[in-house]
N, C-alpha and C positions, 0 to 999 in steps of 0.2 A: 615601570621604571623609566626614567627619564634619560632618552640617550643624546648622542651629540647631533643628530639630526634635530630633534625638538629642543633643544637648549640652543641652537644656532637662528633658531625660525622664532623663536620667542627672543632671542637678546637685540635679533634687527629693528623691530617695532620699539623696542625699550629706549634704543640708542638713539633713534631718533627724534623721539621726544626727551631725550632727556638733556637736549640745550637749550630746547623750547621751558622746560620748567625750571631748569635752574637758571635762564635769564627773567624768569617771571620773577622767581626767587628774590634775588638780588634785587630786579625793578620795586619789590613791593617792600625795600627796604629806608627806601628817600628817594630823593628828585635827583640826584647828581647821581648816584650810582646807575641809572640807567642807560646813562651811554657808555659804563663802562663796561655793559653787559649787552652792549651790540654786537660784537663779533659770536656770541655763545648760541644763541639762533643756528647758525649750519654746521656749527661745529658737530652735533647731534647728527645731521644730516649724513656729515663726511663720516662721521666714527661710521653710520652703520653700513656705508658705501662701502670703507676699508674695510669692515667685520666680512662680506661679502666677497669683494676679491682675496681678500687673504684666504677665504676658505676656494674660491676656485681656483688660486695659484699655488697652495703650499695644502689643503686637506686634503683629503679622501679622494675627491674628484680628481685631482691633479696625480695623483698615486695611483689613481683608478687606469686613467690614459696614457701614463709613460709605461 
């Protein structure tokens, strides 16, 4: 069974490529939409930074030590 430990450790890798393909996405749509798909690159990045502190300020860990 799939608990939140393994569902947390699988959605970080996810998140982070997933600004990387959907600015591909977009890029392999026309020539002008590519710059409007330059900020989406670390957006991926940050989501899975924030997926990360939010689990050690607000999950289990955080609940663990207060």
């Amino acid at each position: 069974m799939l608990e939140r430990p393994d569902a947390v450790l699988a959605a970080i890798p996810v998140l982070a490529v997933s600004g990387l393909a959907l600015r591909s996405l977009i890029a392999t749509t026309g020539v002008a939409t590519g710059l409007l798909a330059a900020p989406l690159a670390p957006a991926g990045y940050l989501a899975a930074l924030g997926l990360v502190f939010r689990e050690l300020l607000v999950g289990p860990v955080a609940k663990r030590a207060s």
